[in-house]
N, C-alpha and C positions, 0 to 999 in steps of 0.2 A: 471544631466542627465535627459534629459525627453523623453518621450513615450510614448504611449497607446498600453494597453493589455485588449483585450476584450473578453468576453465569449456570445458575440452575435453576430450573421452575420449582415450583412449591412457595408456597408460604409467601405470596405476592402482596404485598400493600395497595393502598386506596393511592391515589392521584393522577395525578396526570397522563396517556399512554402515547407513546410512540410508535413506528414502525421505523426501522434503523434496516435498508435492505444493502448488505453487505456481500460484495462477492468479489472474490482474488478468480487468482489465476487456474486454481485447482478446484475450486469448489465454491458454493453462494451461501448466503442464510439470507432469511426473512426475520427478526429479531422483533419481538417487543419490549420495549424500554419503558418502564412505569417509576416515574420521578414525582418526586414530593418535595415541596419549598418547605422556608419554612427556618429561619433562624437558626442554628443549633439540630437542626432534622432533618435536614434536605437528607433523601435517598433514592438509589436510584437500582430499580432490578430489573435485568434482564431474562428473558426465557423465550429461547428459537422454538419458533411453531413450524419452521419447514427451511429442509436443505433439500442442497442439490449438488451436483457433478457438474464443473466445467471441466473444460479443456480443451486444444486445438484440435480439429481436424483436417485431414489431406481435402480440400475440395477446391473444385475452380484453379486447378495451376499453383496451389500455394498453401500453404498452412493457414487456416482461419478459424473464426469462431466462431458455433453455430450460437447468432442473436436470436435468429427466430427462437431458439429451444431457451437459451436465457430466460429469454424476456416471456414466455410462457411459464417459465418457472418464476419467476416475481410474480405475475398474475396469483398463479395459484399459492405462492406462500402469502400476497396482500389478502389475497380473502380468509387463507389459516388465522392470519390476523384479526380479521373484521370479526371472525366466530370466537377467536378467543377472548376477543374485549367484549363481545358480546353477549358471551354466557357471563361475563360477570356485570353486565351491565353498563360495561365503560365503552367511551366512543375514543379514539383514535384521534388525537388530535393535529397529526402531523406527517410527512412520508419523510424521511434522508437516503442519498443516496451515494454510495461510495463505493470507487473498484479500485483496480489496476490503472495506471498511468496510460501514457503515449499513447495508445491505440484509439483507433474512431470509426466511424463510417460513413458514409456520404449520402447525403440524401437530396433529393431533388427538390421543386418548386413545389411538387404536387404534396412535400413529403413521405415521401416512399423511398427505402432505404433499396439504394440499385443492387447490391450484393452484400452479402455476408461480411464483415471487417475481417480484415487480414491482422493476424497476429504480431506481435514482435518479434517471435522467434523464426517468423518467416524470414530468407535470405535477399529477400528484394531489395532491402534496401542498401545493401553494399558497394553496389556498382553508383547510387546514388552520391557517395559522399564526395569522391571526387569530383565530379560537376557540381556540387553546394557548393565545395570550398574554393572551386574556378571562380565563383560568384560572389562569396562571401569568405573573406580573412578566415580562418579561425578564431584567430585573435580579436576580430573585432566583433566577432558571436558571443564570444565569452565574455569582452568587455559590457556590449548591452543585457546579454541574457543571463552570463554566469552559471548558464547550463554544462553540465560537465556531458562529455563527448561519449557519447555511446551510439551504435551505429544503426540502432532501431527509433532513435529521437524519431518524434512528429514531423519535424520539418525533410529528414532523409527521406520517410516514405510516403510524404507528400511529392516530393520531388520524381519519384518513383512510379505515380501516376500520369495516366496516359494521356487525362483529359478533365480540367473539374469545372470548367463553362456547365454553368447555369445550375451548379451544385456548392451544399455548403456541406462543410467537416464538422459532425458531431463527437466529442470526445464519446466514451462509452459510457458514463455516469448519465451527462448530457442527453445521449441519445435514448438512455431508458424516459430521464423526466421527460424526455420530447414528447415518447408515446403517451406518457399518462395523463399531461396537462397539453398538448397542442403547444407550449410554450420553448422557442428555441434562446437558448440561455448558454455561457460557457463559464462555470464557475472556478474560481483564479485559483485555485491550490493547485488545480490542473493543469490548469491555463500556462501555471509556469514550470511546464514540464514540456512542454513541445517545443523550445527552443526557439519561437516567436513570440516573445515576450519579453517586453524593456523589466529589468530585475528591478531597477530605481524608478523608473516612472509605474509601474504597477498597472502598466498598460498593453495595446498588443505595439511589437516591431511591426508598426506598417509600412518600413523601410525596407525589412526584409521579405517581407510579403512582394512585395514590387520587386525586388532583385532578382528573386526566384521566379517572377512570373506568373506569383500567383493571385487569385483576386485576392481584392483588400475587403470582398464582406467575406473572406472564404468560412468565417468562423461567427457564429452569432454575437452579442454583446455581451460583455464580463458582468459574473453576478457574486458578490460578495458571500461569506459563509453566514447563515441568521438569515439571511436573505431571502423572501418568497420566490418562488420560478412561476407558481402560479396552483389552482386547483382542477380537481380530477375532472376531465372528458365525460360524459354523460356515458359512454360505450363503456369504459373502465370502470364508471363505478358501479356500473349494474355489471359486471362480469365479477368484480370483488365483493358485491357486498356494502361497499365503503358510502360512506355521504359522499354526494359529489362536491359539498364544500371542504371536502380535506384538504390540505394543504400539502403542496409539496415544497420543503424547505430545502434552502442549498446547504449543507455542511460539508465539511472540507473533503471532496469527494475526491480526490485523491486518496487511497485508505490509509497512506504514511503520515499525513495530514490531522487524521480523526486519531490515528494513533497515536502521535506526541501530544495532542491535544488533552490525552487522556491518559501521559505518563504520570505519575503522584510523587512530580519531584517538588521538593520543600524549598529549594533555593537555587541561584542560576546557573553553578558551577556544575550544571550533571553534562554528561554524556547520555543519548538513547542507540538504542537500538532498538527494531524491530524487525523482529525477526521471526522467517516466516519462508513462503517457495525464496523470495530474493531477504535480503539481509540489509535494511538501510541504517548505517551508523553514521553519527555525526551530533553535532551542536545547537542549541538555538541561538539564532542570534536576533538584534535588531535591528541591523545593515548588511546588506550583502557585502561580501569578500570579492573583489574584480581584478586580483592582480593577477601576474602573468603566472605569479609562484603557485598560485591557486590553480590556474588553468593547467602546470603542468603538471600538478597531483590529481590533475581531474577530478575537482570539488564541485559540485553541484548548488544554486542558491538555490531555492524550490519557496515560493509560500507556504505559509502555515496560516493558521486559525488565527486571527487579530491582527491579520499583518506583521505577525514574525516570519524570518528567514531561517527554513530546514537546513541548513549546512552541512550538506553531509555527502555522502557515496557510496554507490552500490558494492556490494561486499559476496558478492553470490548467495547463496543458502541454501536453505533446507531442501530446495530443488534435486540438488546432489543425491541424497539420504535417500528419497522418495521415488526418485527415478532409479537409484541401484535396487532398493525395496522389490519395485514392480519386476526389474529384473530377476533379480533372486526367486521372485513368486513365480517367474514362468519358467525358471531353472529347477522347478521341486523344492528349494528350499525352504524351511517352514519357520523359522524363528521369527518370533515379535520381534516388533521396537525394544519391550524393555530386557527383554534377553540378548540383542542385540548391542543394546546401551552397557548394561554390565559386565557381558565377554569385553568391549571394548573398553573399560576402564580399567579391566580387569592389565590393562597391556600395558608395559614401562612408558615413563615420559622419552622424548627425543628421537619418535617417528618421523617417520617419510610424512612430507609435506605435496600440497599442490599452489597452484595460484589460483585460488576459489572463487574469483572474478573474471576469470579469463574467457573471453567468446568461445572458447572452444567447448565450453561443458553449455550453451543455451538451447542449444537443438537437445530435442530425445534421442533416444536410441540407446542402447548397453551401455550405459554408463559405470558400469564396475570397471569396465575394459579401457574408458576413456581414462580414467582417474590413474588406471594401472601404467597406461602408455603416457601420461605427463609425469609421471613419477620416473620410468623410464628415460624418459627428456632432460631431466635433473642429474642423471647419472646413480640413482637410489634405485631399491628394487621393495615394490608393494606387492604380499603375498596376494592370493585368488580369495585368501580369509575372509567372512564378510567382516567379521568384526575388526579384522585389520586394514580394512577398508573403511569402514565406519569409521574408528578412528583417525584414522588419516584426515576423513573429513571435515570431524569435530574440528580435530588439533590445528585445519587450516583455516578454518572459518576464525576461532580463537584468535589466533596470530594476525587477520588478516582485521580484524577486530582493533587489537592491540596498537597495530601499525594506523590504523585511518584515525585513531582518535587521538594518536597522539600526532599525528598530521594537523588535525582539526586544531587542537588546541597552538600548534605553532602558528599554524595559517593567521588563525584568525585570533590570537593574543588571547586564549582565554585560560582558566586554568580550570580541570574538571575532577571536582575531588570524590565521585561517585558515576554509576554508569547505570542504565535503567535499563533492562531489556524487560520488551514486551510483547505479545504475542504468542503463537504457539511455540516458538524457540523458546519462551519462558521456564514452558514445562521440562524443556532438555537437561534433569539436573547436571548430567557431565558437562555440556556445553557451557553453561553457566559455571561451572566451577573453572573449568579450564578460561573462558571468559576473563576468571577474575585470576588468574593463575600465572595468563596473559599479559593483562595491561597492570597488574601488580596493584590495583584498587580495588572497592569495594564495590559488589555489583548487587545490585535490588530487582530480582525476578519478580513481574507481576506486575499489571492484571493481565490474563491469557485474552483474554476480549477486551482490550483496550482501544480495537478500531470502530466496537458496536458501541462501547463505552462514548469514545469522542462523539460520533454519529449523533447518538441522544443525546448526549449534553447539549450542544450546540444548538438545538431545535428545542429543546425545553430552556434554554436561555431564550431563544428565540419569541419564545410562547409566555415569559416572564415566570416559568416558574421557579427559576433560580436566576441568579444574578452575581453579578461580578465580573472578570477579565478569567485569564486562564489559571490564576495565582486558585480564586478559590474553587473554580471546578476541580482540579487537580489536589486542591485539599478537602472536597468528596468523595474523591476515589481514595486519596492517601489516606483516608482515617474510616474506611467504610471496607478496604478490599484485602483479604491476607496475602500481604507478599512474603517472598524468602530473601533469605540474605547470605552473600557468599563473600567468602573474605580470602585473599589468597594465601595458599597453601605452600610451604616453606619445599624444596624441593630439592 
């Protein structure tokens, strides 16, 4: 099978078009995705007609994020859209939508979203965990949901609220389609990230909804990835542009989801990563892992795309880098990234390490200074260098890498004789070497847009104009996308 899958505008072909609206932690796009069927042809190219800036702000008592400003920015990237398909004549056949996990917001009967959603790196829900697990095992959380413990889960800072009579919880994917289509929907790649969710039954725990005290419709009904939520609101499509028969399709809105979706592994033995603010490494599998040996690795079972199981763990990430970065820039410091990256390789192996998942680095603030003082913790000492701090980073992300996938492969019996990283970590060539330098295998950088990748595909399956399971989307990207390959290096 051959194709091209691109992540630069120019030289766009005729078929089918998309909008893939994609937004992390750090920043959105608005994405058009133009795929062609087609035996032997299928392609599929990308090119962003509008970004933007997230990120949390201090408002209302807590760390949040401004939706209102979101969800004006998808407005205005859907219609960069409508004009780009438009000048070439082509109509849009479809919306997807994919963020960041756990986080929601609540809206009422009237549909009116009461306040701004509270972030995850808000501290609310700490004090929570302890009255969850007064009510609820550990152990028997993990036996139905197989959610690995992090103390921002859906269910901690639902627990955390004060009052949700006569309100339901929109995940954040959810709550953009709410606005577009009037349709309230909860699509499962997410679904199984709030820690209310039977991992085998692929259903919600409305067991644990009642234990917690919370309503049992607190959450609309599960909608599958391919799945319609429904078409545009008459208000939206005249403020985009769009036909109001667009369609807005569920893809695995989760964006770890759209990402493995759209890793270009050739056989079942890989390891992903995706790697990005957070770092999710782990396995695919076709049954969830429920034992207690799992629970005390803090393994995660998450949905994927076709009803696979994400197996994997947060690993910290690029968070780190990005947050010293900002530091450094308010400190006068002036060095790129990639001057950055090269001082830092530039530095012998068998650096000071940190634990790059550790709560302690999730909140902002001077992060050069936190890294320096868990280094400190260790009994090590980490210069004020940035690049000896950068490295440090790298070197711990690497290792922390190393350790979860070979976790993974114990857990869960598999053996992984290659490792994918995808997303913007992709581009880190240090990271990626050290990566492979780490788990002592072959690691396959690429594609850097693998969560806009997954997004379209899924909706252009959707729409018929490709076909197959994940085997052959994955063998459009793997024979259409240039990856790189790193082999480790003898030390």
């Amino acid at each position: 099978m051959s194709g091209h899958v691109s992540g630069v505008d120019g030289g766009l072909s005729a078929g089918s078009v998309f909008a893939a609206v994609d937004i992390g932690a750090s920043s959105g796009r608005v994405i058009l995705g133009r795929v062609s069927g087609g035996t032997g042809s299928e392609s599929a190219r990308l090119e962003t007609v509008h970004r933007f800036p997230n990120g949390v702000v201090e408002s209302d008592g807590g760390l949040r994020w401004d939706f209102d400003a979101l969800f004006a920015e998808v407005l205005t990237g859907l219609a960069a859209a409508a004009r780009a398909a438009g000048e070439r004549g082509e109509t849009i056949s479809s919306i997807g939508i994919d963020t960041w996990a756990v986080d929601y917001g609540l809206v009422n009967a009237a549909g009116k979203l009461i306040a701004q959603p509270f972030s995850y790196r808000d501290d609310r829900s700490r004090a929570a965990v302890a009255r969850v697990h007064q009510k609820l095992d550990p152990a028997r959380l993990y036996a139905t949901t197989g959610l690995q413990f992090l103390q921002f889960n859906t269910l901690y800072q639902l627990a955390s609220e004060p009052d949700l009579d006569g309100l339901q919880a929109l995940l954040i994917p959810d709550l953009v389609a709410f606005l577009l289509t009037g349709q309230r929907r909860t699509e499962a790649t997410n679904a199984s990230t709030t820690g209310l969710f039977d991992a085998v039954a692929g259903e919600w725990a409305t067991e644990f909804l009642t234990a917690l005290g919370l309503p049992k419709n607190l959450f609309p009904p599960l909608i599958q990835p391919g799945e319609t939520v429904g078409t545009l609101l008459p208000g939206i499509a005249a403020r985009t542009g769009l036909d109001q028969a667009t369609t807005v399709v569920a893809v695995g809105s989760h964006d770890t989801a759209s990402a493995v979706a759209a890793v270009p592994a050739e056989h079942g033995n890989f390891a992903y990563i995706s790697s990005g603010t957070w770092s999710l490494v782990g396995v695919e599998l076709r049954k969830p892992v429920l034992t207690e040996a799992s629970r005390q690795v803090n393994f995660t079972n998450e949905r994927g795309v076709d009803g696979t199981i994400r197996y994997l763990r947060n690993v910290g990430g690029l968070w780190l880098l990005s947050e010293c970065q900002r530091t450094w820039a308010q400190q006068g410091h002036t060095a790129t990234l990639d001057e950055l990256l090269a001082a830092a390789a530039a530095l012998p192996f068998g650096g000071p390490q940190i634990n790059a998942d550790d709560p302690y680095f999730i909140a902002p603030d001077n992060m050069p200074e936190r890294i320096r003082a868990a280094v400190r913790n260790t009994g090590d000492v980490l210069t004020d260098n940035p690049a000896a701090i950068t490295r440090c980073i790298l070197d711990s992300l690497a290792a922390g890498y190393a350790r979860t996938i070979a976790d993974a492969e114990r857990l869960a019996d598999v053996p992984v004789n290659v490792v994918h990283i995808v997303g913007g970590g992709s581009q880190n060539r240090l990271l990626c070497q050290l990566t492979a330098d780490a788990t002592g295998k072959r690691v396959i950088a690429g594609p850097v847009e693998a969560t806009a990748l997954g997004n379209v595909l899924v909706q252009a399956r959707a729409a018929g104009v490709v076909s197959g399971g994940l085997g052959e989307l994955r063998a459009l990207v793997r024979g259409s996308q240039p990856l790189e390959s790193y082999q480790a290096a003898l030390v």
